[in-house]
ZAFI-717335 format. One record per residue (C-alpha): x, y, z; residue number from 1. Coordinates in Angstrom, 3 decimals, padded with zeros to 6 digits. Example, Ala and Ser with C-alpha at 12.3 -4.5 7.8 and 13.67 -1.06 7.14 Angstrom:
% residues 2
R         u         v         w  num
R   012.300  -004.500   007.800    1
R   013.670  -001.060   007.140    2
***
This chain:
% residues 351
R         u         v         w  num
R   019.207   013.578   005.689    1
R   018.844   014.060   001.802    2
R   021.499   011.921   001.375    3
R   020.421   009.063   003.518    4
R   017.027   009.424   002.122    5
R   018.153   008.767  -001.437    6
R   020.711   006.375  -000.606    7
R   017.787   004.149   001.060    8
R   016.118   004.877  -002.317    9
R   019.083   003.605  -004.600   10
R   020.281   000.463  -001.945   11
R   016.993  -000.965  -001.944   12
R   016.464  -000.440  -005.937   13
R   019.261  -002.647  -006.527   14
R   018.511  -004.757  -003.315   15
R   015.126  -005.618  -005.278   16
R   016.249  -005.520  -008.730   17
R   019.054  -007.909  -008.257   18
R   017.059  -010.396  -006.403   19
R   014.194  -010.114  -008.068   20
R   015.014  -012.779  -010.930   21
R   016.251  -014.987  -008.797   22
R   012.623  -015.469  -007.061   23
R   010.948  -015.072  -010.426   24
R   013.115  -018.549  -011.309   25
R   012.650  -020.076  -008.138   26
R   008.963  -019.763  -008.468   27
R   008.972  -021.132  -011.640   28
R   011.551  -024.022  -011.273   29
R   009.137  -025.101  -008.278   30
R   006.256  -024.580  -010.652   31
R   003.927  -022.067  -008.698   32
R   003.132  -020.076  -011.344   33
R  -000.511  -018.202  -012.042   34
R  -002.876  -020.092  -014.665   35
R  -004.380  -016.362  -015.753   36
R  -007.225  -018.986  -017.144   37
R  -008.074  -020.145  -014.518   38
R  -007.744  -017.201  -012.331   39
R  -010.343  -015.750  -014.591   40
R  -012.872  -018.743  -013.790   41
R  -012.330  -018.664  -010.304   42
R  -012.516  -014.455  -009.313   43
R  -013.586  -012.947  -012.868   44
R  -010.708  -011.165  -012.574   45
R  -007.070  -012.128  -013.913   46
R  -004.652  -009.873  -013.374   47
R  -002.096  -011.618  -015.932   48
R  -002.252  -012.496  -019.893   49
R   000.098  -015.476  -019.536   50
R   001.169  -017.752  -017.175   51
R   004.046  -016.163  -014.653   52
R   004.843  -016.809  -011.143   53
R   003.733  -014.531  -008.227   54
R   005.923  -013.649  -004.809   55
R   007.360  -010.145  -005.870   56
R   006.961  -009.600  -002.199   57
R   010.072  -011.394  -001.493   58
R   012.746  -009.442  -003.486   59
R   010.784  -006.152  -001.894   60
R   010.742  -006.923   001.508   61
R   014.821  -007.464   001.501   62
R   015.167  -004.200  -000.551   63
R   013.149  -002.639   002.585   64
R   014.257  -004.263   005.113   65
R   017.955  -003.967   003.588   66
R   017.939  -000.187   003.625   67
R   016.062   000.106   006.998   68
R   018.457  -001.727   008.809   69
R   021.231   000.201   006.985   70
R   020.224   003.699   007.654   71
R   018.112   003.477   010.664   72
R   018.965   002.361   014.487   73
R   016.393  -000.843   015.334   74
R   014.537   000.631   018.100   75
R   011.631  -000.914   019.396   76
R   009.143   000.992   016.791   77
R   011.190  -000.245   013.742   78
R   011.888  -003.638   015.430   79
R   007.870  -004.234   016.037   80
R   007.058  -003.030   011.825   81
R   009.890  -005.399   010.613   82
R   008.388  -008.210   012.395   83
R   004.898  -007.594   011.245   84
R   006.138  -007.309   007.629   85
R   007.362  -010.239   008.202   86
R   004.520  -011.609   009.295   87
R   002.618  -010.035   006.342   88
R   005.153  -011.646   004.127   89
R   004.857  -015.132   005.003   90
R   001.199  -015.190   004.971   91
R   001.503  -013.754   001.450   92
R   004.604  -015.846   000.011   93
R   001.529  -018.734   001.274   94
R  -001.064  -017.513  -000.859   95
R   001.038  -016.687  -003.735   96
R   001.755  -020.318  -003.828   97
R  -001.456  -021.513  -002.658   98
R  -004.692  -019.308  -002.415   99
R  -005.563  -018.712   001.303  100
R  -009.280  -017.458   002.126  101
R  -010.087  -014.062   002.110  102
R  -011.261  -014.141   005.683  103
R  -008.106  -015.396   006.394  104
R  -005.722  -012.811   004.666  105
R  -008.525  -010.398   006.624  106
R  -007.769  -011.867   010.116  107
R  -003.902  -011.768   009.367  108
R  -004.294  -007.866   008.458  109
R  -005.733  -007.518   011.613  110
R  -002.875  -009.272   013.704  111
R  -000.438  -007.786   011.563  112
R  -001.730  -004.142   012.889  113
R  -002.192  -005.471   016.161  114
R   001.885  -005.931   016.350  115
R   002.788  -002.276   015.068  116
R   000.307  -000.692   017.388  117
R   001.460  -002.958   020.209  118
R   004.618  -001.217   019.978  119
R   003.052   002.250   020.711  120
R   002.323   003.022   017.095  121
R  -001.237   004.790   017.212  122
R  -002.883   007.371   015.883  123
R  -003.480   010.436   018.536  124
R  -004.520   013.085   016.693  125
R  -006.073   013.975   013.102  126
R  -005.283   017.345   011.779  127
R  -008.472   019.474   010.595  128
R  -008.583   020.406   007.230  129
R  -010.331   023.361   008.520  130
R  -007.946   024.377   011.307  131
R  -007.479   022.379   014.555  132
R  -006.914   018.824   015.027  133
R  -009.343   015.895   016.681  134
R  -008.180   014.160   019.278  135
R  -008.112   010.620   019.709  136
R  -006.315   009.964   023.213  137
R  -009.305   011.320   025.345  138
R  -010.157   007.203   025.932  139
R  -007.506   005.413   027.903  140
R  -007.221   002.239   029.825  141
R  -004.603   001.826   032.166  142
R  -003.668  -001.701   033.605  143
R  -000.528  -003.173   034.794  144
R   001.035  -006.833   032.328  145
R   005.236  -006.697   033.394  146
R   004.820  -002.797   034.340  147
R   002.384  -000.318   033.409  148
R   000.487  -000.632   030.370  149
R  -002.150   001.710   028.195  150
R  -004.405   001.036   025.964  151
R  -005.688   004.468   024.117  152
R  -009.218   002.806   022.520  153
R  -009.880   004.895   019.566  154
R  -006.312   006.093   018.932  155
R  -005.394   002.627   018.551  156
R  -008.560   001.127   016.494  157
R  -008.384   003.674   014.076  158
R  -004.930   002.909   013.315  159
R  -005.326  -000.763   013.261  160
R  -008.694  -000.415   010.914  161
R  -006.438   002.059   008.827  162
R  -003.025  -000.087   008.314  163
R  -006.317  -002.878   007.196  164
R  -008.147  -000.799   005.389  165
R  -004.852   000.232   003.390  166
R  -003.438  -003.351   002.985  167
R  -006.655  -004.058   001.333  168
R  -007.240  -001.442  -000.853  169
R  -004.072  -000.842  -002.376  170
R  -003.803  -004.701  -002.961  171
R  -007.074  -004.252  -004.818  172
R  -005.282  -001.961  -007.287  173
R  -002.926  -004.285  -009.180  174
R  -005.319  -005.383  -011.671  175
R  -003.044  -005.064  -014.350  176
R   000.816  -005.036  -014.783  177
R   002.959  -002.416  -013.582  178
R  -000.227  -000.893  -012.036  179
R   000.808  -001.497  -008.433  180
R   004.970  -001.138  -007.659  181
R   004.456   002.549  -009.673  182
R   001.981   004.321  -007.824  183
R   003.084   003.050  -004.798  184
R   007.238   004.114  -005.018  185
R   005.668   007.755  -006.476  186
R   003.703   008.102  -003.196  187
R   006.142   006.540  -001.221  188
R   008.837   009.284  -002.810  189
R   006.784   012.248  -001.744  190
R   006.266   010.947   001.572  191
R   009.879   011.263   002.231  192
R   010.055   014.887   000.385  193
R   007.013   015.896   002.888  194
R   008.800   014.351   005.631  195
R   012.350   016.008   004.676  196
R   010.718   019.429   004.817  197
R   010.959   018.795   008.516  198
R   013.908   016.873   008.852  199
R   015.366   018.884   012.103  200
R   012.570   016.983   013.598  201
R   013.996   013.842   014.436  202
R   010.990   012.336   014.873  203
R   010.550   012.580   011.105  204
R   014.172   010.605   010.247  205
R   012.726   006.742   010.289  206
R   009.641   008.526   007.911  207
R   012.161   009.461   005.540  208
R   014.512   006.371   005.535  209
R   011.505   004.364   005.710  210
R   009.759   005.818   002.617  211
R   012.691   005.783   000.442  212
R   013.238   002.385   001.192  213
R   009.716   001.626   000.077  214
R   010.062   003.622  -002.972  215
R   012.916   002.261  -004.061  216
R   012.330  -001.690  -003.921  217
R   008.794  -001.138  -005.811  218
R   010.937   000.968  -008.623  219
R   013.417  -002.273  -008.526  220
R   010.406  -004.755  -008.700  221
R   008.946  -002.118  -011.881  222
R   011.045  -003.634  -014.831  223
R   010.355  -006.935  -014.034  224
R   006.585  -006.326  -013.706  225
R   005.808  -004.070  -016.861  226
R   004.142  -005.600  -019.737  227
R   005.264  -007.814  -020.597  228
R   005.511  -008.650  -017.075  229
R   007.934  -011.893  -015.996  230
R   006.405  -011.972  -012.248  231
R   003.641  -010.529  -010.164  232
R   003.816  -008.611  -007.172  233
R   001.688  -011.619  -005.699  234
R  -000.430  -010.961  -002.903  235
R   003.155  -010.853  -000.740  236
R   003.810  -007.657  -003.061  237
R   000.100  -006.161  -002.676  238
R  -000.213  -006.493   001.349  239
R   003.283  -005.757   001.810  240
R   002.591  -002.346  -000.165  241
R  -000.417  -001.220   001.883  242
R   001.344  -001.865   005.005  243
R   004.584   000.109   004.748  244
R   002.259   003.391   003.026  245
R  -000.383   002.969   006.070  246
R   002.212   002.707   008.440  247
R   004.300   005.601   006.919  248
R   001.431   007.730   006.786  249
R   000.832   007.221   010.584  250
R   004.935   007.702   011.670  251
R   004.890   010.771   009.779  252
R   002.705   012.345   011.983  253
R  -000.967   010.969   011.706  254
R  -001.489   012.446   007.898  255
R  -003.608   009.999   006.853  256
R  -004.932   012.511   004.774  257
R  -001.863   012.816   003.175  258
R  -001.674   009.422   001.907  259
R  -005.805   009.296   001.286  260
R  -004.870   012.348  -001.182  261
R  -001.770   010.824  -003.397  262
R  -003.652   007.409  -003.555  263
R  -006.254   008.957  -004.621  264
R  -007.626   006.972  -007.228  265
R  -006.903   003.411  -005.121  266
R  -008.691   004.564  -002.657  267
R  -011.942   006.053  -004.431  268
R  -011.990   002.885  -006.397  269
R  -011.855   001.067  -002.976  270
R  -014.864   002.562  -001.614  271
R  -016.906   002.638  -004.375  272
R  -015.895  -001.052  -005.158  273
R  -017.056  -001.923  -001.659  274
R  -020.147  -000.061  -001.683  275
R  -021.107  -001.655  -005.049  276
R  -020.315  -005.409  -003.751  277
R  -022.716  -003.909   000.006  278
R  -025.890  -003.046  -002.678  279
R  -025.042  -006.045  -004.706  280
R  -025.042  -008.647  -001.484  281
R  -022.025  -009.835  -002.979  282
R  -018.703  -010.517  -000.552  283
R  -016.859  -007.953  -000.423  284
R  -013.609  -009.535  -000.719  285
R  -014.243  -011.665  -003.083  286
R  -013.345  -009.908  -006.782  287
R  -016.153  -009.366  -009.163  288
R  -014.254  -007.632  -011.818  289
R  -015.637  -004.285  -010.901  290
R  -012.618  -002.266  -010.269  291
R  -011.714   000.883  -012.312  292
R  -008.897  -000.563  -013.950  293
R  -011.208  -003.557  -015.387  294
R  -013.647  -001.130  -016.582  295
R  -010.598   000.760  -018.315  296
R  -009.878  -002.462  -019.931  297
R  -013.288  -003.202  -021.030  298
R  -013.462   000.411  -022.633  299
R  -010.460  -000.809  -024.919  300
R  -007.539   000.725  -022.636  301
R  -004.407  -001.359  -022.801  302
R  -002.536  -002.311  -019.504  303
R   000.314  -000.205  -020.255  304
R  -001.677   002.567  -020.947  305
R  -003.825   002.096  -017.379  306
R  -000.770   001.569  -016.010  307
R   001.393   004.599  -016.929  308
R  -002.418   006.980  -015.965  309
R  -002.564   005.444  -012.914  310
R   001.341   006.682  -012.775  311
R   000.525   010.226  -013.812  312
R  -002.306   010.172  -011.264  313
R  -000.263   009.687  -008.482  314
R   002.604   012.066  -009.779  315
R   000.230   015.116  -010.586  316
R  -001.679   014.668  -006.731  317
R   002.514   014.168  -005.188  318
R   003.526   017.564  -006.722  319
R   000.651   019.660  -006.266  320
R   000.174   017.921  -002.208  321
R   003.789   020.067  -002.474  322
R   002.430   023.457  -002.626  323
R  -001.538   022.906  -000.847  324
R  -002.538   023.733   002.427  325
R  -004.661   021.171   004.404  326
R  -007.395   022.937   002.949  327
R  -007.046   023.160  -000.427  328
R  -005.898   019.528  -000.629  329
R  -009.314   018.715   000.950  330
R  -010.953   020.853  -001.909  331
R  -008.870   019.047  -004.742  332
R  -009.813   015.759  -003.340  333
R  -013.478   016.630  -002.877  334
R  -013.346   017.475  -007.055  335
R  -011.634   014.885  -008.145  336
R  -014.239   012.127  -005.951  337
R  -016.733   013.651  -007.555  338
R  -015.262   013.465  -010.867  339
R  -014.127   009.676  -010.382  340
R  -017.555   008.549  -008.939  341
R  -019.030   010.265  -012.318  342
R  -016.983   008.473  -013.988  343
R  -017.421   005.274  -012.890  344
R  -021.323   005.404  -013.157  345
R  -021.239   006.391  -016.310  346
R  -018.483   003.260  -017.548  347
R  -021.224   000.499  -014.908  348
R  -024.021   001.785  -017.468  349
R  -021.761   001.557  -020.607  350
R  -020.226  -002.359  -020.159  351
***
């Protein structure tokens, strides 16, 4: 399984990084390129310093979907992600051409999740940090459409609100380049080493192939979206990256936990952004310029310096999630959200 695992790793690297210039041209032979001007007038908040084309979701998904296909059998699981990614992808190859609405990138989340969990993807169980699990399945409907049918209620909203939840807030962490495709193949990589720790399990095999797959094409996309970056993840890129890590974390046996911990810093920036925007009565997916990365910025930070901490971030909470219990990694995490919400206080009073 080590093998498979790093060969998805490898084929979809050069899946993504082969194909990747090819969009970037595209893009910009059809003209649908960024104006970081007036990105800046619309959302006070540009996430480019010169005008470059968006849709690094494209080159990604076939690295992924390449490498899935290659290592994996397409059972009805696998078949029912690839064609919400899919999904995902051409509502963000629209935007990254032409904006769509926020409330419509929101409803398109939500019927995105709708087709994974359709396909018997839920989430039954959370694991206690403090021994035991919770159980979700209690709630069931049963009801007969072509055969029998169930429907387990909070199983099966949690898991759509988290593959949301996730599409959002990772998105919301590409504020500058190279941010985004780094922290997401690191986290994506120790997925797959959690998951290969119990690799007789066959249940954990498409977690493994899956992960390295995702790791991979975001390390392909990297180069090409380092300062001085040639093209943008895009919105395709962002949603694409919060899907694959939410649905990940649920396949590899409900550790949601697990991915809250190595995205730590995302996701801490995504509640305290949101809880800001509640108190401020502003929308809350419309962006204000509030994240942590554009207060980093504002301090004097360069973006490949916010970049490469938001890479040592995600390294440092991947090795350590290595040798933690549940417990300790809820400990670690409790620090380090009190440390970030510090943090962040202290820059809001300092702009």
């Amino acid at each position: 399984m080590m093998f498979k695992f790093i060969g998805a790793i490898v084929s979809s690297f050069f899946i993504s990084w082969i194909l990747t210039p090819f969009i970037r041209n595209f893009f910009v032979t059809k003209g649908w390129i960024e104006n970081p001007v007036e990105k800046q007038r619309k959302t006070q908040n540009a996430t480019a310093t010169t005008a470059v084309p968006r849709g690094g979701g494209i080159p990604v998904f076939f690295g992924i979907i390449f490498s899935s296909l290659l290592f994996l059998p397409l059972d009805k699981h696998l078949l029912f992600i690839l064609l919400a990614a899919v999904f995902t992808l051409i509502v963000g190859i629209v935007d990254d051409i032409k904006d769509v609405s926020p409330k419509t990138r929101l409803a398109t989340n939500i019927l995105a999740s709708l087709l994974v969990v359709s396909s018997g993807i839920g989430i039954a169980y959370i694991s206690n940090p403090l021994g035991g699990i919770f159980d979700l399945s209690t709630i069931k409907i049963n009801f007969d459409l072509f055969g029998p049918r169930s429907i387990w209620v909070i199983s099966d909203l949690l898991a759509i609100f988290w593959i949301v939840w996730c599409m959002n807030s990772v998105g919301w962490a590409a504020g500058v380049e190279g941010q985004l495709p780094g922290f997401v193949g690191i986290s994506a990589i120790f997925i797959g080493i959690l998951g290969l720790r119990f690799a007789t399990d066959t249940t954990q095999w498409p977690v493994i192939i899956l992960s390295g797959a995702v790791a991979g094409s975001y390390f392909g996309f990297l180069p090409f979206n380092y300062p001085p970056q040639s093209i943008m993840p895009g919105y395709s890129g962002k949603s694409l990256a919060g899907f694959f890590l939410a649905v990940l974390s649920i396949l590899s046996g409900a550790k949601l936990a697990t991915l809250i911990f190595l995205l730590g810093i995302p996701m801490l920036d995504g509640i305290y952004v949101l809880i800001r925007r509640i108190i401020n009565h502003r929308p809350i997916f419309i962006s204000d310029g509030t994240h942590f990365h554009h207060q980093l910025l504002r301090l004097g930070w360069s973006r490949q310096k916010i970049s490469i901490f938001y890479w040592s971030i995600s390294l440092f909470l991947g090795v350590i999630s290595l040798f933690l219990n549940s417990q300790q990694k809820l400990y670690v995490f409790l620090g380090l959200t009190l440390l970030f919400f510090g943090l962040v206080i202290q820059l809001s009073r300092h702009k």
